[in-house]
DOLO-162365 format. One record per residue (C-alpha): residue in three letters; x, y, z. Coordinates in steps of 0.1 Angstrom, whole numbers, plus 5000, padded with zeros to 4 digits. Layout:
DOLO-162365
ALAXYZ;...
//
This chain:
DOLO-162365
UNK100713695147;UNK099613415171;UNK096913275137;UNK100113285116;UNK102313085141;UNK099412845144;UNK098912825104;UNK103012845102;UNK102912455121;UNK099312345114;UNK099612355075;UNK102912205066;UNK101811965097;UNK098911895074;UNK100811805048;UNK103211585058;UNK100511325075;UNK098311375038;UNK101811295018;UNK103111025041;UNK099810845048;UNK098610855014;UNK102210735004;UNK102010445024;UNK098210335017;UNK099210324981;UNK102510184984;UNK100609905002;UNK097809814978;UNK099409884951;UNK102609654960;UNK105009954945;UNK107709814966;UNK109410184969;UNK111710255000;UNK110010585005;UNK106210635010;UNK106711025015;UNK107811054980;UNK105110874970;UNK102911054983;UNK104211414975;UNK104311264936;UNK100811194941;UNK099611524959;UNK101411714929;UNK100511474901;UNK096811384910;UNK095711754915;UNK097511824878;UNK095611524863;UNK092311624879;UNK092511994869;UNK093811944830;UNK089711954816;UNK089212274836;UNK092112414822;UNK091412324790;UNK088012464793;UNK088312734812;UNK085412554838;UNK084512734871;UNK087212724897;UNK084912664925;UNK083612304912;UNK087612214905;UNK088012324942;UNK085312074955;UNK086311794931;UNK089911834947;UNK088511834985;UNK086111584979;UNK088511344959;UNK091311404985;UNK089011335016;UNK088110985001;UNK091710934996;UNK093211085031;UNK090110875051;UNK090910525028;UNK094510595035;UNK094410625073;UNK092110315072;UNK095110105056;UNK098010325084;UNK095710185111;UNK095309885097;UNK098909805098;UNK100010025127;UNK101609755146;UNK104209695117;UNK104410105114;UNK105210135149;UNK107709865154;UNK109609995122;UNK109310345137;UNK110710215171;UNK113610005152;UNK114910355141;UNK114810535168;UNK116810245188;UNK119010285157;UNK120010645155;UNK119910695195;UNK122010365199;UNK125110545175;UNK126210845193;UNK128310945159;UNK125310925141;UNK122811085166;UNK125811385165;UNK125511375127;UNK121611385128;UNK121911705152;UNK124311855129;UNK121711775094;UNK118911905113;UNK120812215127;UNK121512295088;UNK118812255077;UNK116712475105;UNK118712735097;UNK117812785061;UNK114212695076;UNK114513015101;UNK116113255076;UNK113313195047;UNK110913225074;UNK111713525097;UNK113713745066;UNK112213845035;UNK113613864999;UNK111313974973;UNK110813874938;UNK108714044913;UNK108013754894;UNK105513704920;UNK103814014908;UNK102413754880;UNK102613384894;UNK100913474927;UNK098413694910;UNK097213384894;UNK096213234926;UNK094313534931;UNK092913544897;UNK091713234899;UNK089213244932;UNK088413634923;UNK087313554889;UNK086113104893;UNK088113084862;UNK091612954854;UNK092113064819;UNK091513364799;UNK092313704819;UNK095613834824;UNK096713794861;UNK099114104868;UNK096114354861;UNK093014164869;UNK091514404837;UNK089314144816;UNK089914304781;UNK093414144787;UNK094213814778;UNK096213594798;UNK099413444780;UNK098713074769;UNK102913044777;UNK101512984815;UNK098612734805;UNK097912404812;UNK100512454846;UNK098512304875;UNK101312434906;UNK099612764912;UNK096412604910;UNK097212374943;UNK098212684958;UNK094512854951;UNK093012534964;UNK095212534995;UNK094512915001;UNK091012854999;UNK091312535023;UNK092912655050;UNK091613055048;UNK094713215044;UNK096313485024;UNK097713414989;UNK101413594998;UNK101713495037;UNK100913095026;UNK103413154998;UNK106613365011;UNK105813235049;UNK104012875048;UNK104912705019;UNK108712715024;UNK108212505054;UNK106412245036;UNK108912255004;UNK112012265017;UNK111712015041;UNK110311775015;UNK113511874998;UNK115811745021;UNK113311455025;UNK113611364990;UNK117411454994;UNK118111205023;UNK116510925003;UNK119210974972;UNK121810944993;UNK120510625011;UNK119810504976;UNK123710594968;UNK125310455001;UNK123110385030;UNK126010365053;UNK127210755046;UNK123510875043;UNK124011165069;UNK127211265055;UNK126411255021;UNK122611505033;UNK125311735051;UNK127611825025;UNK124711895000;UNK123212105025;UNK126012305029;UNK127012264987;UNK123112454990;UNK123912725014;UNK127212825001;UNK125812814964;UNK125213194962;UNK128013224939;UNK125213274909;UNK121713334910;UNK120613074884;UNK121712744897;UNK119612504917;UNK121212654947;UNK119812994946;UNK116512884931;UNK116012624955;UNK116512924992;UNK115513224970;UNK112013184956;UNK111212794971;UNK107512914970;UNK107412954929;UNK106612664906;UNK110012634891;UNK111812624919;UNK109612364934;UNK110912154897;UNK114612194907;UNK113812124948;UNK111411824946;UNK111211684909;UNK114611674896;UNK116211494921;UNK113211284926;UNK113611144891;UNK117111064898;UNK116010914930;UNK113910654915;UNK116010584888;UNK118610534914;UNK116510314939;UNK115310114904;UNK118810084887;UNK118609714887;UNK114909674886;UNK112809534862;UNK109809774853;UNK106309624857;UNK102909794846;UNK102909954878;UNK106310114879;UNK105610224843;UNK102410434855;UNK103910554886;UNK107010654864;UNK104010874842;UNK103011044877;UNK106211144887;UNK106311334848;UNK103411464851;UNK104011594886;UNK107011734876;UNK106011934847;UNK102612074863;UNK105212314886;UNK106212554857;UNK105912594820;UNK110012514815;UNK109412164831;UNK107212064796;UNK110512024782;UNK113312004808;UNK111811704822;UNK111111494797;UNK114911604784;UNK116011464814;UNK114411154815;UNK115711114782;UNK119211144792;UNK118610904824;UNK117010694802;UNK120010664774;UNK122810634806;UNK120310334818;UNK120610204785;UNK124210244774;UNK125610114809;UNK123209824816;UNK122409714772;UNK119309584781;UNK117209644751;UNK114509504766;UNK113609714796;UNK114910044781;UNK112010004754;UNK109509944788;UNK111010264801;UNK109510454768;UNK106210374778;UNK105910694805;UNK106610964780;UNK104210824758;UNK101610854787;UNK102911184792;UNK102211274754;UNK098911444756;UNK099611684779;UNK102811784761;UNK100511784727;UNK097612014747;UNK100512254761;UNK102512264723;UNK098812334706;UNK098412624727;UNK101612784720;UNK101312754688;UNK097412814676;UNK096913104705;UNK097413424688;UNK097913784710;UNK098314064684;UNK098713824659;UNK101713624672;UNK101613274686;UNK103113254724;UNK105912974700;UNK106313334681;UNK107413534712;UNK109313284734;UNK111213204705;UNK112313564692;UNK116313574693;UNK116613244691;UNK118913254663;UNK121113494679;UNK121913314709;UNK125613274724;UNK126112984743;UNK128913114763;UNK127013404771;UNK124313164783;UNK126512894802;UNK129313114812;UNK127813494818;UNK124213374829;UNK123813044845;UNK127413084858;UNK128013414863;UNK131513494850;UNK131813184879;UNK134312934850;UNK136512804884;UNK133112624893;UNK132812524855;UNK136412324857;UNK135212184892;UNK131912034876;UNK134111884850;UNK136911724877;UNK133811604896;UNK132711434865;UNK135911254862;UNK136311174896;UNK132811004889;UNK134010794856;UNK136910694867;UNK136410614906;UNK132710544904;UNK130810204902;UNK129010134870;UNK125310284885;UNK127410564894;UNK128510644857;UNK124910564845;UNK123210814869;UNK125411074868;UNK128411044835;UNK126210914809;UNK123211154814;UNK125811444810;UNK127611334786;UNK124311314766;UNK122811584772;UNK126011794763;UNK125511634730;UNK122111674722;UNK120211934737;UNK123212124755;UNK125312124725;UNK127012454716;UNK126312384676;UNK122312324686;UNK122312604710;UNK120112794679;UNK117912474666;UNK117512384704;UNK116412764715;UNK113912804687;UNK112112434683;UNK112112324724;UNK113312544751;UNK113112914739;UNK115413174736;UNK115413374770;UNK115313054794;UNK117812834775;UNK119812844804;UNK118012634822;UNK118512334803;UNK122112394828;UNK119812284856;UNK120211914841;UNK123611924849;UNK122911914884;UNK126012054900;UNK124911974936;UNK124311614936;UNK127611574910;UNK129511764938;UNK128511564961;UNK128811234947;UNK132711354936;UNK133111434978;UNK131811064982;UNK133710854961;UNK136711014973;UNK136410965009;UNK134710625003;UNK138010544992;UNK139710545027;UNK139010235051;UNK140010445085;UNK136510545101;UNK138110845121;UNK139710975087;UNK136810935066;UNK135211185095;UNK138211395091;UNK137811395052;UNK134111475054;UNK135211765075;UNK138211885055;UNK135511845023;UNK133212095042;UNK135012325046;UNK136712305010;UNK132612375001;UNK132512635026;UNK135512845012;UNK135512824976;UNK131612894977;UNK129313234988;UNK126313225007;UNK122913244993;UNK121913465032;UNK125013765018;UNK124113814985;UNK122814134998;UNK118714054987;UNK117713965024;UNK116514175048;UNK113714175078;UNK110714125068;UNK108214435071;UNK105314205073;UNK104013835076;UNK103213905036;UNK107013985033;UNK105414265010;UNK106414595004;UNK104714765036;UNK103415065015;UNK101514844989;UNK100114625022;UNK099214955038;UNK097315095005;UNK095614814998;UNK094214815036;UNK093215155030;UNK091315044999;UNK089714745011;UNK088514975041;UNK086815235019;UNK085614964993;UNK083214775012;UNK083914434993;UNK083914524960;UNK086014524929;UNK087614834921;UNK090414954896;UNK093915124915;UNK096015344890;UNK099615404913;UNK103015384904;UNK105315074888;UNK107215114922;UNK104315024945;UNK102014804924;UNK104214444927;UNK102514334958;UNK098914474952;UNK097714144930;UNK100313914953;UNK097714024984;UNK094213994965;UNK092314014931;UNK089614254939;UNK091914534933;UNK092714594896;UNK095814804884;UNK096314884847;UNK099814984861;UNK102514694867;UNK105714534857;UNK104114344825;UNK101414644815;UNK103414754782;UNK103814424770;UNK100914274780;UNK098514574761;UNK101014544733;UNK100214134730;UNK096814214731;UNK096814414702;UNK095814764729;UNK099114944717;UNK097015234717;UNK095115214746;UNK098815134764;UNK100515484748;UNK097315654764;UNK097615524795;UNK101515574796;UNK100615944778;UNK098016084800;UNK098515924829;UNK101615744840;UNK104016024828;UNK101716354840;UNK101516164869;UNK104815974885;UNK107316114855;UNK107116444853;UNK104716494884;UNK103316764866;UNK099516714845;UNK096416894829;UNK093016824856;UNK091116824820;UNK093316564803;UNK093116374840;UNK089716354844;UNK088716194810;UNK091615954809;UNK090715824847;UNK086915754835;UNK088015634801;UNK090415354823;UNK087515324846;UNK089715434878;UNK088015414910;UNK091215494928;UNK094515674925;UNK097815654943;UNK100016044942;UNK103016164953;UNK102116424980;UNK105016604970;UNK103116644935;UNK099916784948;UNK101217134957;UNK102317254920;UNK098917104905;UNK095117124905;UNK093416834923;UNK089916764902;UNK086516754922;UNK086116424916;UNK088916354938;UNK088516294973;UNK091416254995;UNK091115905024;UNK094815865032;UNK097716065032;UNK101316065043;UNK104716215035;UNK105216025005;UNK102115944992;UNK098416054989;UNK095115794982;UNK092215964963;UNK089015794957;UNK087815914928;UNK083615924923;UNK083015884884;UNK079516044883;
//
């Protein structure tokens, strides 16, 4: 415990001195001119480590040399960058010193401050000490494992480990899981603690960072205000679990929720801070980094983001009518082009079981409903929240200044008729997004920031400093009653471990490791217990998990999977009832090395004498089983 407590404040330590140093060496030589070196920073951490691992993800090249290339690359960068902080620490310091005069000088602000940091250490402390599992991870954190078990990023399907399983080319080319392997690796740690424990630390505090820096962009003077009320818009946004809200507290540690935390409201940010700005070359290939950074988190981003730079980029356009910089501000995406090209050519040419990955993700396209997808999914039967987003909106167009309307109504407005538009739900479904994550083209609409701006320009509205505080307050606690909290949706609980892992699977896979001596070896044990064995390492195989039928079924091993499901999985945890003939060759022809039983089976059946028993309990029973 005290080695996790040390890595729990050393790591996200770590990287918040790499972000914000490197931010403000290059914001220095490179004469960005942007108010916030963290940001830049963060957009180079993700979007540097995505450009520097595209040719090993495209070839499939060794792990290990991507993992020095990083280190050694990043070193250069971290020691240059602390040359350049030193160089100008006097200016660093007296800007530092200015702010803390500042904020202690202001006793409504200092009580403000206390208030945004008390908010946001509490989301801190309940993503930390309470667990809630998702079984997503069973895949996106067996990558990480896959990855450093195997040297190679491409080619074998994560959830099993089992190399005569390809991996789905619908998760190439994503470089977010690959910074995770490269920061497990770096700092020694496990794969599901740095995840579910470390990582949350680190991203949602950049969140708020990147948060705190919209709203200075959008009114410097009610900064604090405007953080507070998104933070509790963020807490109290349990009322679905779809929407940034519930994205952003739930699963913070997976790639797309790191898009909707960091990337979609830094986009906004810098369009915000840049309104008025002419682009130069600079800004152009900065703009390209904060793109590529943003899709390298998740396989949806390939085409949310560039959607929604498209719909920034025509509200830009039709409030300001300069011709001339919105053709500048095309430039990015066409920087941006090969990577989209690379990701479309391998869901398209990449066959499993003679499909393309376009063929699957695309199947019900046609049959979409876009009330079932707005309303039922994203929503959740939630249409009071629907009418809110839409009085927001107005508030915004009508009460708003013009940047206002170009940040927030335009964008809207345009994405609701191009790529959100009910009559293209089935064009849209098929050609860009897919049919079963359409809904999260609603992420676009960013309810949070349009809820909060709404909150804004009303209360900007009143000249009386004691009854704007009173309207912030009475706004609060609007938020507060007409929303639910994320913490009582009834998915948290104390976490069993500092994997915040089922503790069964933790303790079988201790057993394992115990008996195995270091090497590979394939586990065969129920659905129920398998989520978390490829979460904790990847020298444990199991042809049993959440993805098995389809994955076998992809790889043309329909078969194979019907004899696994046939002579083993049924027998087994179904009817708890099997044939020690039919069990023996179907455990060698799968290559088992161990197997998890229900005790409760072992009375009513034969146990073969290839079976040896190494752990045992009321519930369950670990055999090693010996092949020769």
């Amino acid at each position: 415990m005290g080695i996790l407590m040390l890595k729990l404040f050393f790591i996200p330590i770590f990287l918040f001195i790499l972000c914000g140093t490197v931010g403000f060496a290059i914001n220095k030589v490179a004469k960005l001119e942007v108010k916030s070196c963290y940001i830049i920073g963060l957009v180079f951490f993700f979007g540097m480590t995505f450009v520097i691992s595209t040719p090993f993800m495209l070839f499939n090249l060794r792990f290990s040399t991507l993992y020095a290339l990083i280190i050694g690359i990043y070193g250069i960068v971290l020691t240059a960058s602390i040359g350049v902080l030193f160089y100008n620490i006097g200016n660093v310091c007296d800007i530092c010193r200015e702010k803390c005069q500042e904020i202690i000088g202001d006793r409504r602000r200092c009580c403000l401050y206390i208030i945004l940091f008390i908010t946001i250490l509490f989301q801190l402390f309940v993503i930390v000490y309470y667990q809630h599992g998702d079984i997503d991870d069973s895949y996106y954190l067996a990558q990480v494992n896959t990855y450093i078990s195997t040297d190679r990023l491409t080619g074998i399907d994560p959830a099993s480990g089992l190399t005569y399983l390809k991996s789905s080319s619908q998760y190439s080319l994503v470089g977010y899981e690959v910074l995770l392997a490269v920061l497990k690796q770096f700092f020694r740690t496990n794969t599901a603690m740095l995840a579910h424990t470390i990582w949350p630390v680190f991203a949602l505090v950049s969140h708020y960072i990147v948060i705190w820096k919209l709203a200075k962009c959008i009114d410097d003077r009610y900064a604090i205000e405007l953080s507070i009320t998104y933070s509790l818009i963020t807490i109290f946004g349990g009322w679905s679990g779809y929407t940034q809200s519930s994205f952003v507290l739930n699963r913070i540690w997976q790639g797309k929720a790191v898009f909707v935390a960091l990337f979609i409201p830094i986009l906004l940010w810098y369009f915000a801070e840049n309104y008025n700005n002419k682009a130069r070359k600079r800004d152009i290939v900065f703009i390209a980094l904060i793109l590529l950074a943003g899709i390298s988190t998740t396989t949806v981003a390939i085409y949310l983001y560039p959607i929604m730079y498209f719909c920034l980029w025509c509200g830009k356009f039709i409030d300001t009518r300069n011709i001339k910089e919105t053709l500048k501000l095309c430039c990015p995406i066409i920087i941006i082009l090969p990577w989209i090209a690379a990701k479309l050519m391998f869901m398209y040419k990449d066959k499993l079981n003679g499909l393309s990955t376009y063929d699957i993700v695309t199947d019900g396209a046609d049959n979409l409903s876009y009330i079932a997808q707005l309303m039922d999914r994203f929503l959740s039967g939630h249409s009071s929240m629907l009418l809110l987003f839409i009085a927001a909106l107005i508030i915004i167009a009508f009460e708003g200044c013009r940047r206002d309307r170009g940040l927030i109504v335009y964008p809207v407005i345009c994405l609701g008729i191009t790529f959100a538009n009910p009559l293209l739900i089935g064009f849209v479904a098929k050609y860009i997004t897919g049919a079963d994550v359409y809904w999260r083209i609603f992420w676009l609409l960013d309810m949070p920031i349009v809820f909060t701006m709404a909150i804004y320009i009303i209360i900007k509205t009143i000249n009386d400093k004691n009854h704007v505080a009173l309207a912030f307050i009475l706004m609060d606690l609007a938020v507060i009653a007409l929303g639910q909290s994320i913490f009582e949706n009834g998915s948290w609980a104390k976490r069993e471990n500092v994997y915040k892992l089922d503790q069964r699977t933790v303790d079988i896979v201790d057993v394992i490791h115990a008996d195995a001596n270091g090497n590979e070896n394939t586990l065969l044990l129920p659905e129920e217990l398998s989520y978390g064995v490829r979460e904790l390492c990847g020298d444990i195989k199991v042809p049993v998990n959440r993805y098995s039928k389809s994955t076998f079924i992809s790889n043309g091993e329909e078969q194979k999977y019907n004899a696994l499901e046939n002579n083993l999985i049924i027998p087994l945890y179904t009817d708890q009832n099997w044939n020690i003939g039919t069990l023996d060759d179907s455990l060698r022809k799968f290559d088992i090395d161990y197997l998890v039983l229900y005790t409760a089976s072992l009375t009513a059946n034969d146990i073969s004498d290839n079976m040896e028993c190494i752990y045992q309990n009321d519930e369950y029973t670990i055999m090693k089983y010996k092949k020769s």
